[in-house]
N, C-alpha and C positions, 0 to 999 in steps of 0.2 A: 504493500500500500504506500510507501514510500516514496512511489513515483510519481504518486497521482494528484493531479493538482483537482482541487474544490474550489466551481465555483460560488462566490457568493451570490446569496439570493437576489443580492440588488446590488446595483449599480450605482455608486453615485448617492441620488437623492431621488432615483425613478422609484415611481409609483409600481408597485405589484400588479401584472396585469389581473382584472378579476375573471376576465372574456378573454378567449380567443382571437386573434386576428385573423380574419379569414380573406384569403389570398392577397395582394400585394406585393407576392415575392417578387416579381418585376419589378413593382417600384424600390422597393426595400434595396434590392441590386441594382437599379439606375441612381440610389441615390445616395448610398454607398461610394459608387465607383464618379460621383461628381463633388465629393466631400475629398477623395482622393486628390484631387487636384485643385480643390481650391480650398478658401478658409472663411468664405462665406453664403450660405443657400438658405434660399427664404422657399420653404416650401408655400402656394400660394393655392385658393380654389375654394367655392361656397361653402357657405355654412355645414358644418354637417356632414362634408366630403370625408371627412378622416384626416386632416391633415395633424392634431395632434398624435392620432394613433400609430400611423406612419412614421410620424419623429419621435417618438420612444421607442417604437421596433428598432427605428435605425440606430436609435443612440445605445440600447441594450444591445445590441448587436457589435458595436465600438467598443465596448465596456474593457475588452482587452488590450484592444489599439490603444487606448489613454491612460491603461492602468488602472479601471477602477476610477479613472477622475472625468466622470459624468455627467454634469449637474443640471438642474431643470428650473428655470424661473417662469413662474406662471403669472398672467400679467392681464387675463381678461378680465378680474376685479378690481382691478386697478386703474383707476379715473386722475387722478390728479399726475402729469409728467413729472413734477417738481419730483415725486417720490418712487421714481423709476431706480434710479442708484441704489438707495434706501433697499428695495425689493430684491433688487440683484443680489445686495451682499448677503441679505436674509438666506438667500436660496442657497449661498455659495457658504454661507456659514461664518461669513464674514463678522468679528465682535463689532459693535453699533459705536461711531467714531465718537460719540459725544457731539462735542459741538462742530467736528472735523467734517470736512467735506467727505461725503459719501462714497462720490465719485473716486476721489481719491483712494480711498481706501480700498476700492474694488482693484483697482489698475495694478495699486503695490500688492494687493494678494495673488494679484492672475500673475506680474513681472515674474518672466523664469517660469512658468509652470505649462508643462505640457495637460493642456484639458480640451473639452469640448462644452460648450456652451450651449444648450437651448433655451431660445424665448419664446415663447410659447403664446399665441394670438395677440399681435403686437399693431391688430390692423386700429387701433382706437389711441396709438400713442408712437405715429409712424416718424415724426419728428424727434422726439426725444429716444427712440430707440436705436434710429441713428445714429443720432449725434454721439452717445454713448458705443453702441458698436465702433464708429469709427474711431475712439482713442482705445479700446480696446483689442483692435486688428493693430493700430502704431505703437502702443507700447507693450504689447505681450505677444510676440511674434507664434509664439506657440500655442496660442490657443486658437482654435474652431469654431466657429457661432453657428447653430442649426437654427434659424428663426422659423415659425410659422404663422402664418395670415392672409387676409382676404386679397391683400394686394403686398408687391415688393416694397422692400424698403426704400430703392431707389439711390442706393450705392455705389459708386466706383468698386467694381469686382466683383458684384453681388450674382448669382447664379440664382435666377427662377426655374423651379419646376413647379409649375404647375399637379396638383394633385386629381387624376380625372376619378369620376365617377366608378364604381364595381359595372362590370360586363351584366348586360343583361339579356335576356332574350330580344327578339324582335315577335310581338304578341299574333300578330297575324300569320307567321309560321312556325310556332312553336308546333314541334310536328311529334313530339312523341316525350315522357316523362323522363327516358334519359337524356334525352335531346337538351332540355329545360334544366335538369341538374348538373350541367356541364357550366353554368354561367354562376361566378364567384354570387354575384346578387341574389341569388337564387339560394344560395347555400349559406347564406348568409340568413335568410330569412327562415330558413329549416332549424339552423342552431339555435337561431333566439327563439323560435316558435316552439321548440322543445323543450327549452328551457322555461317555458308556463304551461305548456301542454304536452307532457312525457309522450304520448300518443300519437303527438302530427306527422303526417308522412305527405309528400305529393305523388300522388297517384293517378289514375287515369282521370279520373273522376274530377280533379281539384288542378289538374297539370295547369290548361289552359288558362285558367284566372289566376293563377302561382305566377305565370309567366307576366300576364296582365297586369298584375299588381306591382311587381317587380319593375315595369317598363316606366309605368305612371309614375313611381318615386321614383324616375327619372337614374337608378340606381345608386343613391344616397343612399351611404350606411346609417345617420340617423333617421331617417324616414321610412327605411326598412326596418328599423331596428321598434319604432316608435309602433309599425303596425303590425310587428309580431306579436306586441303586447295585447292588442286587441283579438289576437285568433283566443284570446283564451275563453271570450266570450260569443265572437263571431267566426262564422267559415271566412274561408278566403272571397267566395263570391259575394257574401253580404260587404267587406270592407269596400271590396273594389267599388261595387253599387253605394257605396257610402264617400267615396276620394271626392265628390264635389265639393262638400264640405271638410275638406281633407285636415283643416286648421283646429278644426272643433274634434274631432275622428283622431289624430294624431297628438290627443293632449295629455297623454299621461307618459310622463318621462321615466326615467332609473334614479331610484335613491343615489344619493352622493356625487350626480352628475351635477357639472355648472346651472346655474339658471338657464341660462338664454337656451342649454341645453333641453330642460323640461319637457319642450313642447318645439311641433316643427315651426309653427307660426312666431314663437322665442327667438330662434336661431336665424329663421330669415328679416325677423322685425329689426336682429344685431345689425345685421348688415344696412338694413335699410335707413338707420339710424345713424351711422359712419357715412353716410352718402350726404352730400349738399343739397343745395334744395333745386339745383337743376338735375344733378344725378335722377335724383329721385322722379323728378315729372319723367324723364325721359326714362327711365326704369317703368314707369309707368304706361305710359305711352309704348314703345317698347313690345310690351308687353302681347301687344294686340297681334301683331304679328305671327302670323304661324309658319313654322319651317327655316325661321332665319328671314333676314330683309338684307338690302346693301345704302350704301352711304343715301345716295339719290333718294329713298324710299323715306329713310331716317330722317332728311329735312323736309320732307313732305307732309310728315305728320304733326309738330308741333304748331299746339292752339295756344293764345293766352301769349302772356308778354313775360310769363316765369321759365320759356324756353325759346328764345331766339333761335331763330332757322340759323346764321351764324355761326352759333356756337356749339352746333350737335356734333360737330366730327372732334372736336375738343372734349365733350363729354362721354362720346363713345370709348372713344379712350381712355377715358377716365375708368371707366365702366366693364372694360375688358379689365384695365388693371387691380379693380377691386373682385374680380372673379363673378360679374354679374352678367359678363357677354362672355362668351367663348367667340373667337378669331379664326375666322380659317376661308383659305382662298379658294376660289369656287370659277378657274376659268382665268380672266383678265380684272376680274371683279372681286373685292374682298366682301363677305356675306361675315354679320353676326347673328350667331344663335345664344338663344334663351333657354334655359332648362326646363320644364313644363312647370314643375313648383315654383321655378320664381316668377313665372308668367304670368302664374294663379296669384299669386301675391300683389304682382303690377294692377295687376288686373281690377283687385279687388280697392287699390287705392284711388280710384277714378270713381267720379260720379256719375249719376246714370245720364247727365246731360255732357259732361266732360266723355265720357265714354262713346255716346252717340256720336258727336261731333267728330272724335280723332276715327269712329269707323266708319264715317263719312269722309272724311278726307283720305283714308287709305285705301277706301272703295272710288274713288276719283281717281288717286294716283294710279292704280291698278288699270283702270279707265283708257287711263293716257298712255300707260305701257299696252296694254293692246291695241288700239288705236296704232301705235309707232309701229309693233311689229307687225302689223297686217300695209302699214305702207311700206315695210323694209321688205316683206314677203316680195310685196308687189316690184320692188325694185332691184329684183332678183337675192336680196340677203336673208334666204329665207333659212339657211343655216344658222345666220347671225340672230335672227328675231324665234327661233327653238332654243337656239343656247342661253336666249336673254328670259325667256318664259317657264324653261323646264323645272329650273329651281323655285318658282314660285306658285306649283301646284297647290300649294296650302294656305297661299294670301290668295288666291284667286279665289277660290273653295271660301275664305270667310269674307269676301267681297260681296261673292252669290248670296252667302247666305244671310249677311245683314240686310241687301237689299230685299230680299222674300220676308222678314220676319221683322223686319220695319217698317211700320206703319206710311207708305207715302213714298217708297224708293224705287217699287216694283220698275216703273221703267230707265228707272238709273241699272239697273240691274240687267233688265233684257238687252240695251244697248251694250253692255258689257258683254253678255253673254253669246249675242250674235255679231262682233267685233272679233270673238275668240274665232271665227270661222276657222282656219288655216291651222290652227292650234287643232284644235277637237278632230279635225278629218285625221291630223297625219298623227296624234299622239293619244287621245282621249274620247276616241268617238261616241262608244256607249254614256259615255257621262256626260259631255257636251247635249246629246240629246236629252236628256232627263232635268237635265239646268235648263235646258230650252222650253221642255214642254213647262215647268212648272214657273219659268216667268212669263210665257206668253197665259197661260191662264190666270195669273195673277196681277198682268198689268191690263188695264182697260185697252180694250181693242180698236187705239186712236187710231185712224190714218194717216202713218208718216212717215218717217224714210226709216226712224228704227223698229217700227215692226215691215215692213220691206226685207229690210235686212235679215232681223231672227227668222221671217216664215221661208227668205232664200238660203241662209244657212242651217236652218232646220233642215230641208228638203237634203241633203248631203248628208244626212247623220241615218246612223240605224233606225228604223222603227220595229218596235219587237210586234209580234202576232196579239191581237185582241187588246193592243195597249189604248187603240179609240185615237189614235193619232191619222189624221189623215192622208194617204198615199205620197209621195213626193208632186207627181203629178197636180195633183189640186192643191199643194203649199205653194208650188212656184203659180198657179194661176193666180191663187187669192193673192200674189204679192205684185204679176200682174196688174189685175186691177183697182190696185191702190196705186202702183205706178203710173197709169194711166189717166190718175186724178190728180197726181200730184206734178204741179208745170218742173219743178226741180229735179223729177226723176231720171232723166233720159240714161244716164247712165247705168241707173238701176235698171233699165230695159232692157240694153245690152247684156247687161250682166243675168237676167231672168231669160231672155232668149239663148243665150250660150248654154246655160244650163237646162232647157226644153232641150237645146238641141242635142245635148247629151244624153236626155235620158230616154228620145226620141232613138238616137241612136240605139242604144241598150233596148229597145224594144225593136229593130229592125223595121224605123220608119224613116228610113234613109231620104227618101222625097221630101216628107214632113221636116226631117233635120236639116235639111238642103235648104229647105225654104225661110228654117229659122236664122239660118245663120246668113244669107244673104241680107236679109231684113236688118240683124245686126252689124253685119257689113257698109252697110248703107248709113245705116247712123251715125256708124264710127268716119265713115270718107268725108259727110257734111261738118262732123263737130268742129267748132271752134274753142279750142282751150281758154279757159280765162285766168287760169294760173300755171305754173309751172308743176303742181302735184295736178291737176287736171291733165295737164300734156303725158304725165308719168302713169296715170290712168288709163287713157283713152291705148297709150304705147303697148302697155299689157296686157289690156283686152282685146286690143290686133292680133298681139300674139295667143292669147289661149283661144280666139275665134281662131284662127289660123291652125291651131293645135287640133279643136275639135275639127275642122275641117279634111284637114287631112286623115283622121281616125273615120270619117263620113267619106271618102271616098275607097278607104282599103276596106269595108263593106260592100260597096257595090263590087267589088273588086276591079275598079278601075286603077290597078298600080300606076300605073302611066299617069296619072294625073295626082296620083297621092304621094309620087316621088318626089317632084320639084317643093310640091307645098311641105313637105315635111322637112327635105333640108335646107330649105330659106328660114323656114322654122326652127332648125338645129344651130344654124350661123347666128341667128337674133335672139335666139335664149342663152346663147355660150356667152354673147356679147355682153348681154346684160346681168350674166352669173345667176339666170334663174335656175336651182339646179333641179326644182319639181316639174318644169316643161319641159327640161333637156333631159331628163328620165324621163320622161309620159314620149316625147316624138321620139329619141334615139329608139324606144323601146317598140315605137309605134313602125320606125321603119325598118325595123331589125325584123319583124314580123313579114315585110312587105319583100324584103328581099331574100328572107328564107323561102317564101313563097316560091319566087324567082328562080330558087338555085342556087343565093350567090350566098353560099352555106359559109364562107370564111368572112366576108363582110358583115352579116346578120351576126356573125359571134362575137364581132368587133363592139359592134353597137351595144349587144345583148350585154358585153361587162360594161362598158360605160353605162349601162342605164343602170347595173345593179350598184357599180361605185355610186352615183350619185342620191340612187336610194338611198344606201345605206350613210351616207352623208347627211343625207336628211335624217334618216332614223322614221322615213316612213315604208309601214307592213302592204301599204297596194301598190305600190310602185315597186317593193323589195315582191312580193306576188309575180306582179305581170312579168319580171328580170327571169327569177328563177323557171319560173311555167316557158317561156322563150327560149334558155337554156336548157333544159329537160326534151323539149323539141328538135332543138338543134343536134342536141348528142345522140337521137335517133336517125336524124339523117345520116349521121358519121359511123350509123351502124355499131353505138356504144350502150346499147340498148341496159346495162346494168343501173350505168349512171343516171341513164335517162329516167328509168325506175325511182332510183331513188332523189331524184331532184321534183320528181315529182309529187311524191310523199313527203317532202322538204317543204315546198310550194303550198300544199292543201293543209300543210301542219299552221299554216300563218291563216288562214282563212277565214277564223273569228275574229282575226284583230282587222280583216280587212273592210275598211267603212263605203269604199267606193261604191255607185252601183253596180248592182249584179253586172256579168259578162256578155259582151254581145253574142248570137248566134256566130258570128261570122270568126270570133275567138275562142269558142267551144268546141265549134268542131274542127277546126285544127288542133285545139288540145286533143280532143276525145279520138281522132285520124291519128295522132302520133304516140297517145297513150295505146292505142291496140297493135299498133305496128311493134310496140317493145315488148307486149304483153304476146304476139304471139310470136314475137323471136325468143322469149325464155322460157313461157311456158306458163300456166294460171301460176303454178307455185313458187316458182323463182320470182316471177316477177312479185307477187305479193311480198315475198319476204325482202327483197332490193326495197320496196315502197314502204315498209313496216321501219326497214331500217333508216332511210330517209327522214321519216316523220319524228322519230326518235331525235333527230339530229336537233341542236340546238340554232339558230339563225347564226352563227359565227361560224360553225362548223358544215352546215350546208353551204355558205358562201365561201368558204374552204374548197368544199368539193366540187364546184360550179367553177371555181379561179382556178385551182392545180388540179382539179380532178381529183383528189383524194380528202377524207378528214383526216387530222391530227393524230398522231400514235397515242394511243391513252399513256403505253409504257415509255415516253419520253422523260429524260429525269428533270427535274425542273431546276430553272437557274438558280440562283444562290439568293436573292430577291424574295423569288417564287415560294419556294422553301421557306422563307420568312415568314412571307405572307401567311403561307398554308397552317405554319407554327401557332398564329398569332388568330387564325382559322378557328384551332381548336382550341384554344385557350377560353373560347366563348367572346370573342371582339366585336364589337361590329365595327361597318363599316367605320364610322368616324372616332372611336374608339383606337383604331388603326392607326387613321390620320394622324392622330396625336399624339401617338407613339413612337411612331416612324418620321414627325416634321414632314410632312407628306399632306396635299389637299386632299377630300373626302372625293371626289371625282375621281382622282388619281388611286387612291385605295378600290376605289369600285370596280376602274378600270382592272386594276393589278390580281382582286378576289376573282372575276368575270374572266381571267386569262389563267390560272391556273383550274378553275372551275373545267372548262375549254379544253385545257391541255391534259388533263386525266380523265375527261368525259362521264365526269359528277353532273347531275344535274340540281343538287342544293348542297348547303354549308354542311348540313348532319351527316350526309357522307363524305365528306371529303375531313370533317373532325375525324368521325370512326373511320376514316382511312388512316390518318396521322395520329392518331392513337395507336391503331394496330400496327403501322409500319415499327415504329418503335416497340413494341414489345418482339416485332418479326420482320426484323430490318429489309429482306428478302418479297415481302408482300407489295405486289403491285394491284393496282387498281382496276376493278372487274371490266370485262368488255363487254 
């Protein structure tokens, strides 16, 4: 026994943990191995994140690096700076100097002494704890300072990590109860829940709202911790049907814990309280926001003269620094997100007339960003005006919805909502209709250009079976003859006959579409622009009259006359970077001269339409590519591929919004679908088209470009492997982000390519892949 050294129970002056810390060991080792290299880290991150927990692991973890010389000054009692020294030396053991400076006293105890320091929630005395830290890094070279709080201290040298959140699930695919016990947040709320209820388990039964509850506390360990307390009297379903009033729900705390601790509405009131009083409005404000907002949005919303438009990219700032906005880039654009708890909090500081107003002005701003990207669409930047929309699924979504459920907004609303045109066809079409039907029911049925608009852009959206929505046919008439009344419309004319003539087409009333689109032609030769976005109108619907025209003569099948107009039509949409016309004609004459023969050109065309699809990121345009493709590889006698690009192609068919298929494009599919079916055989080819439809859209556009998918058993880069690590570890996406210094786009991307390159189709296998490879370094990934 001689040899063996005993450690002591404690450290220093650390407190005996009473609880377990449940996972962290990444942090604990990111924050370790950055204490190695410097001599000051201010762990930083909302209330309630863990960051004391984290810094006495870390510092009991030290305990032999320093010797046993540990010490912990706790400072969230602590109100008056004058008696910041005072508290230090207490902590450090220091005797009380009498009438001696304080200060003093601390500096000559630390001189010479190898230690590490933590100060422990310093966000309410950010000035005095500096000033302090800094003579204590100058004259005691040897010691350490671990601080933690809401925001940095704002030091020469100082190291912020940020403290994130526990892994949680993602509630809408929480797909099985081991699935959901993989995420730290989750096992977190098992331990405490056992700890009042010997008996809790998550099981099938309780998995889904386990998961659910877990997501809503946003993964905070105190707000988990706070609703474990509650299983002792409620299930997990009841709490979750209870988080609205989450402040009231979440009010009994842990004996011996700090106050502000007690209660979750405590710990975020701390915060809210350290804020100035424009923090605060725009914390509030803020607030409203779903999914994150970007700068532009953020000055858009301040009412009242307590936040100057001004001054909000100074308070943003402010605001990321006190750990009340998370930061992170999103494209060319910096987006801040809100945790949902502190959303509820913002949220709850506004008045019900302060609150209408800023969701009036953010239903406006919204307004104006659709509005822009449906003229940028038009301008051919219709890549530019998806990338500018995609991240705002969730301000658009509580745009709609204020307008429906506010007395008087309905048609601020349907103008929004039928503005979305170009948005809803190529990314959200089922939902774009159902936002449609229920503002055009809810707004009075005036005669004006924006119900013109929703009953033309309704007409493009799915209508499900017995929904009572009337045909597309009778949308574009009724918008017709409101056009017809109103002297301002003409361009709405145009725009309503392009689209008869479309859908004339798609009914194989090629005469009748002939006759709509001259009529339109006609309009368009006399107008005279009155501005310069009218000239940028009238331009664009030349071209999509000239788009549908050309698709109206490869039905008759007069190619000879659908050749020229389709590549005048390819030169003037390349010109203007439209890349949803220059996908819809390449596609259209890729069609026209497979017809022909000219089997190497048509395959030329056929990738350029599917590139520029999938540059849009629209599913009918990435449709008509692959179906053309599939085609073409039966000409070349590759009747496998063709099989399965065609089970590729019908795998995308729900998300497809367009109107149904013309005759004249059915049965060249259905002519070239039987030519591969009877060169393999009923059964080959089924199982080529089985395996096709399997295919993920990245991995069919693999096998349409090279001819092949991806090897499942490729090893992955050194990155990848990261990723896939960080995979199973329970992350999610933006949990990733912040791990890796890395934008959430960029993580999406980077999970989406390893997902791809081992031919997983969700997260839960590709964990239990990287789980099992590690126990069976040898195991590769099923095919």
């Amino acid at each position: 026994m001689g040899g063996t050294q005993v450690r002591p129970a404690r450290v220093g002056n650390l407190p005996v943990e009473l609880t377990s810390l449940v996972g962290r060991d990444r942090e604990v080792s990111d924050v370790r191995r950055l204490l190695d290299a410097g001599r000051l880290l201010t762990l930083t991150g909302p209330g309630g994140v863990g960051k004391t927990r984290l810094a006495l692991r870390v510092a009991d973890a030290l305990g032999r690096r320093f010797d046993g010389q540990v010490w912990l000054a706790e400072l969230a009692e602590l109100s008056d700076p004058a008696l910041l020294p005072h508290t230090v030396a207490a902590a450090l053991d220091v005797p009380d100097p009498g009438g001696g400076d304080a200060t003093d006293a601390v500096l000559e105890f630390l001189s010479g002494k190898r230690l590490l320091l933590v100060l422990d929630n310093c966000e309410h005395l950010l000035d005095a704890v500096a000033d302090l830290v800094s003579l204590i890094l100058k004259d005691a070279p040897e010691v350490t300072v671990l601080a933690t709080g809401r925001e940095p201290l704002g030091m020469p040298g100082e190291v912020s990590f940020p403290v994130p959140p526990l892994p949680v699930p993602e509630p809408d695919s929480a797909s099985s109860v081991a699935a959901v016990l993989g995420y730290d947040g989750v096992k977190l709320l098992v331990e405490r829940a056992q700890a009042v209820v010997p008996s809790f388990q998550v099981d099938e039964a309780n998995f889904a709202a386990v998961a659910r509850l877990c997501a809503e506390l946003d993964g905070i360990p105190l707000a988990i911790e706070l609703a474990a307390v509650r299983l002792r009297s409620l299930s997990v379903q009841d709490v979750v049907d209870r988080l609205g009033d989450r402040y009231r729900l979440l009010s009994r705390g842990r004996r011996g814990s700090p106050a502000r601790h007690q209660t979750l509405w405590a710990t975020i009131e701390w915060s809210y309280e350290l804020c100035t009083a424009t923090e605060q409005a725009l914390w509030a404000r803020a607030a409203l926001f779903a999914g994150g907002f970007d700068l532009e949005a953020a000055e858009a919303v301040p009412t009242g003269d307590d936040l100057p438009a001004a001054e909000v990219l100074d308070v943003l700032a402010s605001l990321v620094d006190k750990s009340i906005l998370v930061r992170e880039a999103s494209g060319e654009r910096t987006r801040y997100v809100m945790l949902e708890t502190l959303r509820d909090f913002g949220m709850r500081r506004l008045t019900d007339s302060e609150r209408t107003a800023v969701r009036r002005r953010h239903r406006d701003f919204y307004t104006g960003l659709a509005l822009w990207s449906r003229e940028e669409w038009r301008r051919g930047g219709s890549k530019t005006a998806m990338a500018r929309l995609r991240p705002e699924r969730g301000n658009l979504r509580a745009a709609l919805e204020f307008s429906l459920t506010e007395p008087g907004e309905a048609p601020a609303g349907l103008r929004l909502a039928a503005t979305l045109d170009y948005y809803w066809i190529t990314a959200a079409a089922v939902e774009g209709a159902q936002w449609l039907d229920r503002m055009l029911a809810a707004a009075k049925p005036t005669p004006n250009l924006d119900r013109i608009d929703a009953l033309h852009t309704r007409a493009w959206l799915p209508i499900a079976p017995g929904s009572g929505v009337p045909p597309p046919r009778e949308l574009l008439a009724e918008a017709m003859r409101i056009a017809d009344e109103t002297p301002d419309a003409w361009l709405w004319r145009v725009r309503i006959l392009r689209s008869q003539a479309a859908l004339s087409l798609s009914a194989d009333r090629v005469a009748e579409a002939v006759a709509q689109l001259v009529e339109a032609a006609d309009i368009l030769r006399s107008a005279v622009p009155a501005s310069e976005q009218e000239r940028e109108n009238i331009e664009f619907l030349r071209l999509v009259t000239q788009s549908v025209l050309g698709h109206g003569y490869c039905m008759t099948g007069d190619y000879a006359k659908a050749e020229p107009v389709l590549r005048e039509g390819i030169a003037a949409a390349a010109d203007r970077g439209n890349v949803d016309l220059l996908a819809n004609m390449t596609w259209n004459l890729g069609m026209v001269l497979l017809e022909r023969g000219e089997v190497a050109e048509s395959a030329d065309l056929a990738l350029r339409s599917l590139s520029a699809a999938r540059e849009l990121g629209h599913p009918p345009r990435t449709f008509d590519a692959l179906q053309l493709l599939a085609s073409i590889a039966t000409a070349q006698g590759d009747h496998t591929r063709a099989a399965r690009l065609f089970g590729a192609a019908d795998d995308l068919v729900s998300d497809v919004a367009a109107m149904s298929l013309s005759e004249w494009e059915q049965a060249i599919s259905s002519r070239d679908r039987d030519r591969a079916r009877q060169a393999l055989g009923e059964k080959d080819y089924d199982d080529a088209y089985q395996c096709g439809a399997r295919l993920e859209t990245d991995e069919a556009i693999a096998l349409a470009t090279v001819g092949k998918v991806p090897e499942t058993g490729k090893p992955l880069t050194r990155r990848q492997a990261e990723i896939a690590d960080l995979v199973a570890e329970g992350l999610t996406n933006r949990q990733i982000a912040h791990r890796l210094v890395i934008s959430v786009r960029t993580a999406e991307t980077h999970v989406d390519h390893v997902l791809t390159r081992l031919g997983f189709a969700n997260r839960s296998q590709l964990a239990a892949w990287v789980t099992g490879r590690k126990a069976a370094p040898d195991a590769e990934p099923p095919s």
